[in-house]
C-alpha positions as CSV (number, residue, x, y, z in Angstrom):
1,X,84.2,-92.7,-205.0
2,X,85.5,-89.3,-203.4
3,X,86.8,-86.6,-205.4
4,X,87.2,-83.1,-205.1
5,X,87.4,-80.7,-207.4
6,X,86.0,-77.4,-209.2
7,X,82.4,-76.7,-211.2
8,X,83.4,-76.1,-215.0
9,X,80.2,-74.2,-215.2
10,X,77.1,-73.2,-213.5
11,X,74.9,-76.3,-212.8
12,X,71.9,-77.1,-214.8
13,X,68.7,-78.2,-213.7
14,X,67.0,-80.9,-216.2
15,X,63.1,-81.9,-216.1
16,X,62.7,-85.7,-216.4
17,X,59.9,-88.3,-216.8
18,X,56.8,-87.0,-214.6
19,X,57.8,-84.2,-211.5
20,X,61.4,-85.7,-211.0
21,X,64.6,-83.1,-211.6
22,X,68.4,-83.4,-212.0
23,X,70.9,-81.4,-211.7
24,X,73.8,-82.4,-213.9
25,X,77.5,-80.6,-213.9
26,X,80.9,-80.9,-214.6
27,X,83.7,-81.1,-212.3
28,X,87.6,-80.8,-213.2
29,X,90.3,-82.5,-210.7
30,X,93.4,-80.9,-211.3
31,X,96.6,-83.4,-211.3
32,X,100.0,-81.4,-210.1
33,X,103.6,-83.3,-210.2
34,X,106.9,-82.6,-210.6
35,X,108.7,-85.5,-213.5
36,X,112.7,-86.7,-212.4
37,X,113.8,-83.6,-214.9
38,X,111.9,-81.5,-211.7
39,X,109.6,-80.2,-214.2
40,X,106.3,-79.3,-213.4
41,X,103.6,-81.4,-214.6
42,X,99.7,-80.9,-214.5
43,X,96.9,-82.9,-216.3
44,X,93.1,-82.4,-215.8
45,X,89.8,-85.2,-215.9
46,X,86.5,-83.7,-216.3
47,X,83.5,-85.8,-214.4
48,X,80.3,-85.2,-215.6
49,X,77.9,-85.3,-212.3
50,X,73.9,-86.2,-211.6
51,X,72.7,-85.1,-209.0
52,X,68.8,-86.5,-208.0
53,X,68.2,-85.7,-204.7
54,X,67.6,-81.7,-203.7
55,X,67.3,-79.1,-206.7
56,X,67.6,-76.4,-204.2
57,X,71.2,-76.8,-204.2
58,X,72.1,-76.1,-207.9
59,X,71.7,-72.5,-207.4
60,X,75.0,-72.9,-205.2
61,X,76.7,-74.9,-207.9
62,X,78.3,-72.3,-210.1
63,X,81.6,-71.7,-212.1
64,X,84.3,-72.3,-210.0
65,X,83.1,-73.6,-206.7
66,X,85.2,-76.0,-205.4
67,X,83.2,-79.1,-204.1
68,X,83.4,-82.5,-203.0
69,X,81.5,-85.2,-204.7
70,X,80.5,-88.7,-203.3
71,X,79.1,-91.4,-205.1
72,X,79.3,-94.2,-207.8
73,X,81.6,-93.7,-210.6
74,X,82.1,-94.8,-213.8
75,X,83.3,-94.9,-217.3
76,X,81.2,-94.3,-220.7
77,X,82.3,-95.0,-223.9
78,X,80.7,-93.3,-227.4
79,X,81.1,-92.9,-230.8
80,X,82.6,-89.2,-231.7
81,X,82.1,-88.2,-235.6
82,X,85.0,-86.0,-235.2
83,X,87.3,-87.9,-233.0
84,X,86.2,-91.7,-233.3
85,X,85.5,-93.7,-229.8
86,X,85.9,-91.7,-227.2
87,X,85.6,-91.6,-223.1
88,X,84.0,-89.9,-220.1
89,X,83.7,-90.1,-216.7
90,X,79.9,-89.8,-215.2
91,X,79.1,-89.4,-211.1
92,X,76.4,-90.4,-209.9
93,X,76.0,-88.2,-207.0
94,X,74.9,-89.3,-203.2
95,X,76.6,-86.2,-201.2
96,X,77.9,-82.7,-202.2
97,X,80.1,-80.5,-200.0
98,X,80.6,-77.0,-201.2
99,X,84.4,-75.6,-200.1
100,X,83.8,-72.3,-201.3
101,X,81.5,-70.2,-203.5
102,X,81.8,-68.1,-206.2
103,X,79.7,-65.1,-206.1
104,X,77.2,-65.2,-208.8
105,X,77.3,-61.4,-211.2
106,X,74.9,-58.9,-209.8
107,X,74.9,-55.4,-210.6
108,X,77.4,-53.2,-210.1
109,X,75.2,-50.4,-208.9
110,X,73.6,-52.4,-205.9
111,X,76.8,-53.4,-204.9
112,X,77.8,-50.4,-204.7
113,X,75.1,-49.0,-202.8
114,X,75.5,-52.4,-200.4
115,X,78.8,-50.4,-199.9
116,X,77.7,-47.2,-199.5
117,X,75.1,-48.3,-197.1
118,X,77.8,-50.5,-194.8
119,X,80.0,-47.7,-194.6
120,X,77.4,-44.9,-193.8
121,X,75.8,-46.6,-191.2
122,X,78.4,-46.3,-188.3
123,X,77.8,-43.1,-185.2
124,X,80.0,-40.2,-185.1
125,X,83.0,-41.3,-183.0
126,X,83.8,-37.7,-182.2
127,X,82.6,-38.3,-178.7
128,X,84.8,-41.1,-177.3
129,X,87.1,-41.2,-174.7
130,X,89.4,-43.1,-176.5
């Protein structure tokens, strides 16, 4: 299965029997349509994802990056004490494209400086001929 949609939340990275890791993660996939009234419509499926192969890549995976997933899908059913029998979809993960990333919170002050820096660094242009 191929899907693409956005992280829910920053991606977790889970210990398992002996050295193995996962990381595990949610994606939403947005639905957008417009009924015969010409309303606008919009539902929403959550996918919770594994993903075995490289923990290096969950520091990537963070609120809001949109990515797309490849790999073997399917459906899970459970017992809710609140709401009865309920659903969920789960990924199994083979590939993961990022689209775009979200840029994780750093401090304000060394971004600032970052800034400060940048924009200091550039020659006096006094001299040119243009």
């Amino acid at each position: 299965m191929l899907f693409t949609g956005r992280l829910t939340a920053n991606a977790a990275i889970n210990a398992v029997k002996g050295d193995k890791q996962v990381i595990n993660f949610t994606v939403a996939i947005n639905q957008k349509w417009k009924n015969k009234a010409g309303e606008k419509k919009e539902k929403t499926a959550f996918v919770d994802c594994a993903y075995w192969r490289n923990s290096g890549i969950a520091e990537y995976l963070t609120k809001g990056a949109v990515v797309e997933i490849s790999g073997w899908m399917e459906a899970q059913g459970y017992q809710s004490k609140k709401d009865g029998i309920r659903a969920r979809l789960i990924c199994t993960c083979d590939t993961i494209k990022l689209f775009s990333l979200v840029a994780k919170a750093s401090d304000p002050t060394e971004s600032a400086e970052k800034r400060a820096v940048t924009a200091g660094t550039g020659k006096d242009d006094d001299d040119l001929p243009f």
